[in-house]
MARRO-565108 format. One line per 2 residues: number of its first residue (from 1); their letters; for each residue x, y, z of C-alpha. Coordinates in nm, 3 decimals, m for minus. Layout:
BEGIN
NUM> a> X Y Z | ...
//
This chain:
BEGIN
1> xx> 4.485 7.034 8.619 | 4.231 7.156 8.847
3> xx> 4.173 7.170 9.247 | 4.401 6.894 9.401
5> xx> 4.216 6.689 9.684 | 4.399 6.563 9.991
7> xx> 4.243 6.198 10.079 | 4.339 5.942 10.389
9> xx> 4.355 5.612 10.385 | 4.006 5.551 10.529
11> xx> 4.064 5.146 10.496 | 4.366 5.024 10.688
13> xx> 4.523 5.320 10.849 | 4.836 5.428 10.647
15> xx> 4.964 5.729 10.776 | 5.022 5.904 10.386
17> xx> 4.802 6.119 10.311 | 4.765 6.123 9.891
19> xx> 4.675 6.420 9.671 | 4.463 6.381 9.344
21> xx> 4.479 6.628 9.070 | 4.170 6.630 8.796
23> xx> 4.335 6.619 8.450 | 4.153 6.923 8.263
25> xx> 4.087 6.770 7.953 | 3.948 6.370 8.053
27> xx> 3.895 6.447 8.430 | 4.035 6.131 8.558
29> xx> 4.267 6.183 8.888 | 4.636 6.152 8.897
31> xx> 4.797 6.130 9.251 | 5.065 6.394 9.259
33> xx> 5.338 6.365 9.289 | 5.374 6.022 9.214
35> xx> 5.492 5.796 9.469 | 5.845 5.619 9.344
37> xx> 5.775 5.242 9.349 | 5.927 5.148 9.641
39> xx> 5.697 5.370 9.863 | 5.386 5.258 9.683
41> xx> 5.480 4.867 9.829 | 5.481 5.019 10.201
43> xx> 5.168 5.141 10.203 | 5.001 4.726 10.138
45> xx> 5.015 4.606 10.499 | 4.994 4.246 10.567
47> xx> 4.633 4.216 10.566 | 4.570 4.366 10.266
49> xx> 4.232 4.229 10.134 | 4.370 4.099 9.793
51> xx> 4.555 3.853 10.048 | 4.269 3.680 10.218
53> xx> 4.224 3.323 10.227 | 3.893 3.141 10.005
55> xx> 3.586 3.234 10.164 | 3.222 3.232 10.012
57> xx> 3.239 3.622 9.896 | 3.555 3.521 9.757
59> xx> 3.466 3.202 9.577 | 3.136 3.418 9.491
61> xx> 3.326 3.704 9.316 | 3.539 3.442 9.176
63> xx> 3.249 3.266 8.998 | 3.104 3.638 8.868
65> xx> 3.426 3.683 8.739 | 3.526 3.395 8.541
67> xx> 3.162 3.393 8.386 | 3.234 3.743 8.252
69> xx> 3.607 3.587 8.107 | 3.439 3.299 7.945
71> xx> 3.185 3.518 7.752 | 3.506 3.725 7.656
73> xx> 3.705 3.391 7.548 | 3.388 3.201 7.365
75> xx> 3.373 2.836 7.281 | 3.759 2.794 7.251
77> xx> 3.929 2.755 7.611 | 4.302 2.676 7.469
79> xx> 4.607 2.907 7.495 | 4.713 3.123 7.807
81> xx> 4.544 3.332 8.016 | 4.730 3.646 8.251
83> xx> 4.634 3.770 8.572 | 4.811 4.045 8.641
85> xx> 4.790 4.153 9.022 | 4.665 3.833 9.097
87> xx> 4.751 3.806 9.475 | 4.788 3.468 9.618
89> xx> 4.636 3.321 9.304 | 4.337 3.209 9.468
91> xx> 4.123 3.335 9.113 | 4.326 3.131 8.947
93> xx> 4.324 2.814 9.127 | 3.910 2.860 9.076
95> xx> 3.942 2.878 8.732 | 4.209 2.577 8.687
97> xx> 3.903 2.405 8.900 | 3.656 2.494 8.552
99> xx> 3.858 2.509 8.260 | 4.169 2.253 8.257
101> xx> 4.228 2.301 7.893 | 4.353 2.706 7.903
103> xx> 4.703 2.752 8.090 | 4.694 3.015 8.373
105> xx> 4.995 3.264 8.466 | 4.950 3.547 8.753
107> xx> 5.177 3.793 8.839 | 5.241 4.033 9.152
109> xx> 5.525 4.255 9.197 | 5.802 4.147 9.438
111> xx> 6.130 4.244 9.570 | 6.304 3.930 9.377
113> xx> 6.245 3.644 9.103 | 6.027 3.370 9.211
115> xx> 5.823 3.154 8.985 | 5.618 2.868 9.178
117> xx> 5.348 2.591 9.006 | 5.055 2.532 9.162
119> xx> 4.703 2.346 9.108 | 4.926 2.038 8.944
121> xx> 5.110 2.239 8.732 | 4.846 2.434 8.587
123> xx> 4.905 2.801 8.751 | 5.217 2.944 8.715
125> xx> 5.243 3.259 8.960 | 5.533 3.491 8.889
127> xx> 5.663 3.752 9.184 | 5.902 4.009 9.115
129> xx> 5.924 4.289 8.819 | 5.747 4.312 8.486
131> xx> 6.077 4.208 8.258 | 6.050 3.858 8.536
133> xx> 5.695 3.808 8.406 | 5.790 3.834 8.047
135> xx> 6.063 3.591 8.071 | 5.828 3.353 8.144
137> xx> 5.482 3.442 7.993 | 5.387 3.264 7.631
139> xx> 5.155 3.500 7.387 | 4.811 3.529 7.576
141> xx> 4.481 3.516 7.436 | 4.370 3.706 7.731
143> xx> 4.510 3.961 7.989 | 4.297 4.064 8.326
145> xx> 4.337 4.314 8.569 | 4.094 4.311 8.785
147> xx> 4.119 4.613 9.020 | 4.488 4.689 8.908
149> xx> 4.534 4.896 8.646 | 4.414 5.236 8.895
151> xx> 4.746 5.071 9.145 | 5.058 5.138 8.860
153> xx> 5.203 5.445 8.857 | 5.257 5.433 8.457
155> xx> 4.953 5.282 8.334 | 5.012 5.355 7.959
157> xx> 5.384 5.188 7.977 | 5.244 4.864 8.173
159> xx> 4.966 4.802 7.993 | 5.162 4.846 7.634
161> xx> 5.401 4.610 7.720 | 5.118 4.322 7.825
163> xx> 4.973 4.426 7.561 | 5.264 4.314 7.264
165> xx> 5.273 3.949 7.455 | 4.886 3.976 7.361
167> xx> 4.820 3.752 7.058 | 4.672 3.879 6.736
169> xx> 4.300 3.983 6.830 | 4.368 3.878 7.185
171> xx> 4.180 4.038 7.462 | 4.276 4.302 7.735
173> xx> 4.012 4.287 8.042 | 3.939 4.471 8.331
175> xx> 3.737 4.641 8.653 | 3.850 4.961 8.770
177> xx> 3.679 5.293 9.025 | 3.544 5.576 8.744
179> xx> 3.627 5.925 8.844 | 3.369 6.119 8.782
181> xx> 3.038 5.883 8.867 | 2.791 5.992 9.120
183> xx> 2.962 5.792 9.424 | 3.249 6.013 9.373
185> xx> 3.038 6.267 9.381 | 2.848 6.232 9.693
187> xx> 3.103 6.070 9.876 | 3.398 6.292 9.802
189> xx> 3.732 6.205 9.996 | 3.563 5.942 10.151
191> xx> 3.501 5.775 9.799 | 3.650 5.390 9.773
193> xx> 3.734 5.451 9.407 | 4.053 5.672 9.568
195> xx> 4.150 5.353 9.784 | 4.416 5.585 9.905
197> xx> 4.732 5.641 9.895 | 4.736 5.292 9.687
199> xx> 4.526 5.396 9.352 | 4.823 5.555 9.163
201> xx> 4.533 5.700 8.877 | 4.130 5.677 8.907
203> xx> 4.009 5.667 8.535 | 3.742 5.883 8.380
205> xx> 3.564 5.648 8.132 | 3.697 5.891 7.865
207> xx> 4.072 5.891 8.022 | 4.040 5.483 8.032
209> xx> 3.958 5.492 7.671 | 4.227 5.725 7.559
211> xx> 4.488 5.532 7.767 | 4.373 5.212 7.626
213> xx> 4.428 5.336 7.311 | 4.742 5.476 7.355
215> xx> 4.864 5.150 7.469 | 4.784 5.008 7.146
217> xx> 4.428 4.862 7.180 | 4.092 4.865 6.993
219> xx> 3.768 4.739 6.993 | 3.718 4.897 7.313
221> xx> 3.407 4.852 7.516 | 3.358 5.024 7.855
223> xx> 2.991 4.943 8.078 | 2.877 4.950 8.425
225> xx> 2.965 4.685 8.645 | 2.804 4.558 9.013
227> xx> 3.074 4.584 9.248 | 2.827 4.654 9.609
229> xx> 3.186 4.611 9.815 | 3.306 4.994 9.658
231> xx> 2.981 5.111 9.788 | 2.964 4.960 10.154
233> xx> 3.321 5.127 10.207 | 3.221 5.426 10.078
235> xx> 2.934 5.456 10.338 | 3.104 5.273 10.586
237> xx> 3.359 5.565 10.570 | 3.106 5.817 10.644
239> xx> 3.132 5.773 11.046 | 3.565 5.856 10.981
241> xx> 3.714 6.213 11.028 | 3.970 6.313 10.829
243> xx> 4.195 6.117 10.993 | 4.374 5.798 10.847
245> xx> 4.088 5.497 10.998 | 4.035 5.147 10.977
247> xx> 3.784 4.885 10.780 | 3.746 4.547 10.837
249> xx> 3.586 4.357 10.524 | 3.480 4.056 10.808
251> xx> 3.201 4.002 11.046 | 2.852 4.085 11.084
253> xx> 2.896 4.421 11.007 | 3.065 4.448 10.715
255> xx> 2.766 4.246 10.609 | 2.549 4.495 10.692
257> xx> 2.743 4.704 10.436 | 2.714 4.493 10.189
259> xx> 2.366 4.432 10.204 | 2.275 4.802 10.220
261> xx> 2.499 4.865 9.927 | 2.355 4.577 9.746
263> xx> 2.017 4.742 9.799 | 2.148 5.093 9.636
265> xx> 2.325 4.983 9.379 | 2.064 4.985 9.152
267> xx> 2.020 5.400 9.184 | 2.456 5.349 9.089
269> xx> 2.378 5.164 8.789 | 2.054 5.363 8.652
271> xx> 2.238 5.714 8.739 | 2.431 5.671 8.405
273> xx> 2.768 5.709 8.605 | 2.858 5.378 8.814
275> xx> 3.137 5.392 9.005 | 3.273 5.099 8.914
277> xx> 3.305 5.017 8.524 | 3.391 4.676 8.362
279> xx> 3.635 4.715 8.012 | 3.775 4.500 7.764
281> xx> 3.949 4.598 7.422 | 4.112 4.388 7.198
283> xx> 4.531 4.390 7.025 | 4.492 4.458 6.622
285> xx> 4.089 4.393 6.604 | 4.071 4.686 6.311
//
């Protein structure tokens, strides 16, 4: 490992202040030490954004998103489809709206078992610990995490296990902060990709692959993806000390953010190191 970095939470004011370590070999960054699970749940407030009601960014994001799963799934919409960290399910509910023919399953952690059905039956949202979701979830032909795999503090271990309820040639999919890309750095600890104290590990593209791997896929494919919402925190966080602080993703000027990001995020994707990178590998492709 090399320097360790000391980052605040520069988006909703947890008092934890989170160190990263480089790994020396991949360079992605490992908070350390790890926080046990219990004190990784305190620091998601009430208002975390993953919680917001529909909204026309949301439904937006939604429909770039589902467009990227479809490409990933082809012609065939049968079987079962994961989202794992899936919030309030409202991603799912969008895609129940599109594609009535693939069943739909979405998982958050939770402090007990609760399985609900929603959209008619057609989402099945399960809250509480991983051995709860598999108790419930068929073999999927696809598994998403969008913005989720950086939050687990054993990456490796989760993904393996979602990745054996995976059926033959089934897909693994993802978005995920890249350690390493020229956001990180110009912003430093004022990056988004850290998102601290809640990202657990920010991935290298190299450290991504190798973990992907080690969790049993192939196939693996990792690109640039837009993602202007990293970027407007990241500058947004400029006018913060070091100091935990506050952002509001509402109102006119978190707009403002968003448009200026939009505007520079074509220097992000022709730098040949985004900071945010899409990836999707598949279980026994070879």
């Amino acid at each position: 490992m090399g320097d360790a970095r000391a980052v605040p939470d520069h988006e909703y004011g947890v008092g934890f202040v989170a160190t990263y370590a480089p790994c020396a070999t991949c360079r992605s960054e490992v908070q350390t030490p790890m926080p046990a699970e219990a004190e990784l749940a305190s620091f998601y407030p009430a208002t975390y954004h993953s919680m917001q009601a529909d909204g026309f960014l949301v439904r937006m994001r939604n429909d770039v998103r589902w467009k990227r799963l479809s490409s990933l799934l082809g012609d065939d919409r049968t079987g079962a489809l994961l989202d794992y960290g899936c919030g309030e399910g409202q991603f799912l509910r969008h895609v129940a709206e599109r594609c009535p023919s693939i069943r739909l399953f979405g998982y958050e952690i939770g402090p007990e078992r609760e399985v609900a059905s929603h959209a008619d039956g057609r989402v099945t949202i399960v809250r509480g610990t991983v051995d709860d979701l598999l108790g419930v979830l068929p073999p999927c032909r696809l598994t998403t995490m969008n913005h989720v795999i950086e939050h687990l503090p054993d990456p490796v271990a989760t993904v393996s296990r979602l990745v054996a309820r995976l059926e033959p040639g089934g897909v693994f999919e993802g978005q995920t902060p890249a350690a390493g890309s020229l956001e990180h750095r110009i912003f430093g600890p004022r990056w988004s990709g850290y998102h601290a104290p809640r990202h657990t590990v920010v991935f290298s593209p190299q450290g991504l692959r190798s973990a992907l791997e080690r969790a049993g896929l192939d196939a693996l494919r990792v690109a640039g993806a837009f993602n202007p919402a990293g970027l407007a925190l990241s500058l947004a966080s400029l006018r913060h000390d070091d100091r935990p602080s506050v952002l509001h993703r509402r109102g006119a000027s978190w707009l403002a953010w968003l448009g200026l990001a939009s505007g520079l995020s074509l220097i992000d994707r022709l730098s040949g190191a985004p900071a945010v990178i899409d990836f999707d590998a598949r279980r026994g492709a070879r």
